[in-house]
C-alpha positions as CSV (number, residue, x, y, z in Angstrom):
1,X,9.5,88.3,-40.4
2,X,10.5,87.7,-36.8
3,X,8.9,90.6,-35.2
4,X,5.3,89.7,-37.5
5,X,5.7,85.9,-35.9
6,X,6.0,87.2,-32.5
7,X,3.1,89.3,-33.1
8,X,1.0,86.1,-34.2
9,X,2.1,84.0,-31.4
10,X,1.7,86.6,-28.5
11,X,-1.7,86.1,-28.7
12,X,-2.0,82.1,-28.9
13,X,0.4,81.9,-26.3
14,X,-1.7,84.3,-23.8
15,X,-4.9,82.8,-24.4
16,X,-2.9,79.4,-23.7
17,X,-1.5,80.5,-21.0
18,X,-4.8,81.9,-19.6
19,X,-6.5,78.7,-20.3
20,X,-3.8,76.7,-18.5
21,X,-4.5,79.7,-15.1
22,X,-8.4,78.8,-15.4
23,X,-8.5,75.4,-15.3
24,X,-5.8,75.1,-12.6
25,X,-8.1,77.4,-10.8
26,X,-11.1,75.6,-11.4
27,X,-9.4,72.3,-10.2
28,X,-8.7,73.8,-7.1
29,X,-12.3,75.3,-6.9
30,X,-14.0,72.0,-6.7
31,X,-11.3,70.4,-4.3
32,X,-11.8,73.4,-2.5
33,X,-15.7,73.1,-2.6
34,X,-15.7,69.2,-1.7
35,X,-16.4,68.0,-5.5
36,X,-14.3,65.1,-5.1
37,X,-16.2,63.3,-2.6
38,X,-19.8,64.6,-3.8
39,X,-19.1,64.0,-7.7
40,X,-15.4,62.3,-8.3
41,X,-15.7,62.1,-11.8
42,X,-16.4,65.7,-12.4
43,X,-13.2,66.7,-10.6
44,X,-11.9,63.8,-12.5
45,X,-13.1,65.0,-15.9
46,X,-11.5,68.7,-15.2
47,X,-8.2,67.3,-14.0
48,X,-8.1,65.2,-17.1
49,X,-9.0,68.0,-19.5
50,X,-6.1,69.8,-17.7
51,X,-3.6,67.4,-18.0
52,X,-4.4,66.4,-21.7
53,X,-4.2,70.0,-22.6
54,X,-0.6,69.9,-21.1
55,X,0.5,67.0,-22.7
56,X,-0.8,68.1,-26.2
57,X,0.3,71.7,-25.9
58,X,4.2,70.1,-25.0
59,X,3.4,67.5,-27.9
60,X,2.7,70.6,-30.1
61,X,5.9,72.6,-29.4
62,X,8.0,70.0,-29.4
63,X,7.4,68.5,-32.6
64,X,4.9,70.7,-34.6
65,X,1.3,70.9,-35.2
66,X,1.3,69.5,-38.4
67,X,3.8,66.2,-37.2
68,X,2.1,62.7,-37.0
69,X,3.1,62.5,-33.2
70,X,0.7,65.4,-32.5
71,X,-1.7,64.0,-34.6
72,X,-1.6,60.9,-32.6
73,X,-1.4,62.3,-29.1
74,X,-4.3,64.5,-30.1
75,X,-6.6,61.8,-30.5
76,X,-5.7,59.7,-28.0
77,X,-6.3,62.5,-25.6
78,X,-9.6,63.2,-27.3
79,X,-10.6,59.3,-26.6
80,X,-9.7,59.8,-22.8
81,X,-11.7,62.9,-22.6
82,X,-14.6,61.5,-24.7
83,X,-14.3,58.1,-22.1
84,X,-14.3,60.5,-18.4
85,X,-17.6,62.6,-20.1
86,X,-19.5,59.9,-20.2
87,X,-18.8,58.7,-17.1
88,X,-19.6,62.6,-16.1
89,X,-22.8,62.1,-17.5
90,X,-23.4,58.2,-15.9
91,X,-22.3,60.0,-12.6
92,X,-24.9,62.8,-12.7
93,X,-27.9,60.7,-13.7
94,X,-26.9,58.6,-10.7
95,X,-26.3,61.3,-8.3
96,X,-29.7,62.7,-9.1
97,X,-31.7,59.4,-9.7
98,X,-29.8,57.7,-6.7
99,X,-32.8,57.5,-4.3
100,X,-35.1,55.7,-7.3
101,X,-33.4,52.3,-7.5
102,X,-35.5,51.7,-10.6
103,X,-35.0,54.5,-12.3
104,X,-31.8,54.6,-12.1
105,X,-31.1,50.6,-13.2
106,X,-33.5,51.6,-16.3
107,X,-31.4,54.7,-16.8
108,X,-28.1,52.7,-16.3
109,X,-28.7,50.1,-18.7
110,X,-30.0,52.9,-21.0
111,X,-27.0,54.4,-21.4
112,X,-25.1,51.2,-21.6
113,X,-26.6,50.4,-24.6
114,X,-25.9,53.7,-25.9
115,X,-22.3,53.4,-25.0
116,X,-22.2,50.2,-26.4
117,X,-23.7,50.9,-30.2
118,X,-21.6,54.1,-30.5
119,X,-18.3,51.9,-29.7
120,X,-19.4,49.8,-32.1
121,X,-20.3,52.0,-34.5
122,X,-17.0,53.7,-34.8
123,X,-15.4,51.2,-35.2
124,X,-17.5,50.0,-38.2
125,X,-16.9,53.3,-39.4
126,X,-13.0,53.6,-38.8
127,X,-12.3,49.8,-39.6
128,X,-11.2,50.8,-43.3
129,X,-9.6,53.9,-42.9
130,X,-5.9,54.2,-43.0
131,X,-6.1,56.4,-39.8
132,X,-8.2,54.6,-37.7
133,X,-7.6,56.1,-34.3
134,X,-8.3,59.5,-35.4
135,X,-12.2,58.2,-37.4
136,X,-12.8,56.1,-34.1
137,X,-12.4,59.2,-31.9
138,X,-14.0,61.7,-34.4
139,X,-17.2,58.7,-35.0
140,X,-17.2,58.2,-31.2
141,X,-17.2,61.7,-30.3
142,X,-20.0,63.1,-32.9
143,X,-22.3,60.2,-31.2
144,X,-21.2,61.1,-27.7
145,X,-22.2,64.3,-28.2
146,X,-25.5,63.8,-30.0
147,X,-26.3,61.2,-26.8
148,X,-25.7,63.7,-24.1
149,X,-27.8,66.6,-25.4
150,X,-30.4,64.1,-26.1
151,X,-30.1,62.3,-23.2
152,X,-29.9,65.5,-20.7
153,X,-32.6,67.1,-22.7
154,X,-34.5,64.6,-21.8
155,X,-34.3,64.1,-18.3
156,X,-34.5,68.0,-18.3
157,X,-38.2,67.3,-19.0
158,X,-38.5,63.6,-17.1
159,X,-37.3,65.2,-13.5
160,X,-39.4,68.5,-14.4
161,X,-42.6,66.4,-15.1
162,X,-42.3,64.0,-12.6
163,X,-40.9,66.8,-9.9
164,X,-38.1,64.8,-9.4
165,X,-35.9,67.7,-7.0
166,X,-32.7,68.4,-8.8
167,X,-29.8,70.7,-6.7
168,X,-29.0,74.3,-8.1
169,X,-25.1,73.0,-8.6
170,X,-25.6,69.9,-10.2
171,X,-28.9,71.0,-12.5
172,X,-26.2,73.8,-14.0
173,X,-23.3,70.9,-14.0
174,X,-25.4,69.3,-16.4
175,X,-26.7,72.8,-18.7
176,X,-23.1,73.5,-19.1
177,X,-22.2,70.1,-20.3
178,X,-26.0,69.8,-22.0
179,X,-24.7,73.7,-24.2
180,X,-21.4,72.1,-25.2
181,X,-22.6,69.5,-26.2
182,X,-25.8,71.0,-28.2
183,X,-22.8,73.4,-29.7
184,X,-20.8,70.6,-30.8
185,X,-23.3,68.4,-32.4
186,X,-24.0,71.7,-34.8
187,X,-20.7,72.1,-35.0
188,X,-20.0,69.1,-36.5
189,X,-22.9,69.1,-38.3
190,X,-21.5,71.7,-40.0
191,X,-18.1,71.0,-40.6
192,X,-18.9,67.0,-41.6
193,X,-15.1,66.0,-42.3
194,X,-13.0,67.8,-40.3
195,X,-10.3,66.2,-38.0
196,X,-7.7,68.3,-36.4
197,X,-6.3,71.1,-38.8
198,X,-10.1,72.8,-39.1
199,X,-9.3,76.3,-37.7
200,X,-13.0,77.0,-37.1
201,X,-13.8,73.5,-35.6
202,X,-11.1,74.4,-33.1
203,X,-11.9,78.1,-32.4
204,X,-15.7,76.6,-32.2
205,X,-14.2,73.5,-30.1
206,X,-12.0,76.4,-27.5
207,X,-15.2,79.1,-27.0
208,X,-17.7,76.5,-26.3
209,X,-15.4,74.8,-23.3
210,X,-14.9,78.2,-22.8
211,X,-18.9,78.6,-21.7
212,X,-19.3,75.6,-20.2
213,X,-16.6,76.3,-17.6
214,X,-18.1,80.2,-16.6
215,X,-21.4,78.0,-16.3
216,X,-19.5,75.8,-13.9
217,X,-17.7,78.2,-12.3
218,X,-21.6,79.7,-11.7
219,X,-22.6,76.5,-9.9
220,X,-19.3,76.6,-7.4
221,X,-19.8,79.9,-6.8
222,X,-22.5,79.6,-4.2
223,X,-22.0,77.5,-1.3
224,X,-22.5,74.1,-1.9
225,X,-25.5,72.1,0.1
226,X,-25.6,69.3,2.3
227,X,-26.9,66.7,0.1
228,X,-30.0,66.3,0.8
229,X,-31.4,62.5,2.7
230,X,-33.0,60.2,0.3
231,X,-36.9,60.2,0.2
232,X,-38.6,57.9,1.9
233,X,-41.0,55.6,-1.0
234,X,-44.2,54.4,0.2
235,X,-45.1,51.0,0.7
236,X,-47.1,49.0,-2.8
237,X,-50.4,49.4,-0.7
238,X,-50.3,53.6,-0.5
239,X,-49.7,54.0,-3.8
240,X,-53.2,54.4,-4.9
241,X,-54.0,56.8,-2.5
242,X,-51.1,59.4,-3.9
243,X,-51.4,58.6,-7.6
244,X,-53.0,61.4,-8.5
245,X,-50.0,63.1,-7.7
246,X,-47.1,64.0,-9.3
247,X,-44.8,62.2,-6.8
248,X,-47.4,59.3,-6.5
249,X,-46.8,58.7,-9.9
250,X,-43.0,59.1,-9.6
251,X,-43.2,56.2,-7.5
252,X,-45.9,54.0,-8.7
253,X,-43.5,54.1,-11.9
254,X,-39.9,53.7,-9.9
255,X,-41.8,50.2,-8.1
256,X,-43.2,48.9,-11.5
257,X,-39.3,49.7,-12.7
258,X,-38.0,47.5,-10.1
259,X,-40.1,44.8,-10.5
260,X,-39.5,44.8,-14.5
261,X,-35.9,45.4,-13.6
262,X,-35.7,42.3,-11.4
């Protein structure tokens, strides 16, 4: 019996300990690269995924995987997670829509209001449950996810129509987190009540991160650009004269946003 639970344990334990020697790696990569000054909340987001890991792994041998105090940490360091992706997400639409003050205000408040009804929502869904943190964070997180492949799916198709310029880095920044997400929603599509002792919703949960990090270890591995100057917008009395362009329109509708917006 000892030798056969060595044998299943060898292999968790690698692959944990491997996990724990890429993402310390990929922290270092983007401190290395500058990441923290161009997009603080990515670095952020890594560090934090690092650090919960930690915590929940130590949580785990300590006192079991089955024990309520895992249970709890588990879910409180999926709410912290589920908090810094969304600012990930708030952070990338900004860095990219930056230069368009009125896009960006419509896309803030956009987003807002999405954070806003899927708060709520969980907790109109958790409010009667006997474990509410763990509903909240499941609710939350189901929404979360559905809002980010929707919203980067769209604005896939927004900056590509409007020829809104996106850097290499940051355009696969966001597929990475845009596949996670998309494998998530299916995932828990799939698996509709499943909280933490799902092994398929974890195995699932480990391959997809798994992805989405040799995506973003794809957009550090080039050298990282100056970022470019924002563009100059034309005056109210030249838009007419571009409009039939795909940047005219980009700005005819970024000056009628600001005024709306005002």
């Amino acid at each position: 019996m000892p030798g056969k639970h060595m044998q299943f344990m060898e292999p968790v334990a690698l692959r944990m300990v491997l996990g724990f020697a890429v993402e310390v790696l990929f922290c270092l990569i983007l401190v290395q690269k500058g990441m923290h000054r161009r997009l603080p909340v990515f670095v952020a987001y890594a560090v934090a995924v690092l650090l919960m890991d930690v915590l929940r792994h130590a949580v785990r041998w300590k006192f079991g995987f089955t024990s309520p105090v895992y249970f709890s940490v588990y879910w409180c360091a999926q709410v912290v997670l589920i908090t810094v992706r969304a600012g990930l997400v708030a952070q990338l639409c900004l860095y990219i829509l930056g230069s368009y003050r009125g896009l960006w205000r419509l896309c803030r408040d956009i987003l807002f209001l999405l954070a806003v009804i899927l708060v709520v929502l969980a907790c109109l869904v958790a409010r009667h449950e006997i474990n509410y943190l763990p509903f909240f964070a499941l609710t939350l997180e189901r929404g979360l996810e559905f809002a980010i492949a929707g919203s980067l799916l769209t604005a896939f198709l927004f900056f590509r129509f409007y020829g809104i310029p996106v850097e290499k880095f940051v355009g696969r920044i966001a597929v990475g987190l845009c596949i996670y997400s998309l494998v998530q929603v299916a995932n828990n599509i799939y698996f509709t009540s499943s909280l933490v002792g799902e092994l398929p919703v974890q195995e699932i949960r480990y391959f997809s991160f798994a992805i989405m990090q040799l995506v973003w270890l794809s957009a550090m591995w080039n050298p990282i650009p100056a970022k470019r100057a924002a563009p100059a917008l034309l005056g109210a009395e030249q838009y007419d004269a571009v409009s039939f362009g795909l940047i005219g329109r980009l700005r005819e509708l970024n000056a009628r946003l600001e005024e709306m917006l005002r």
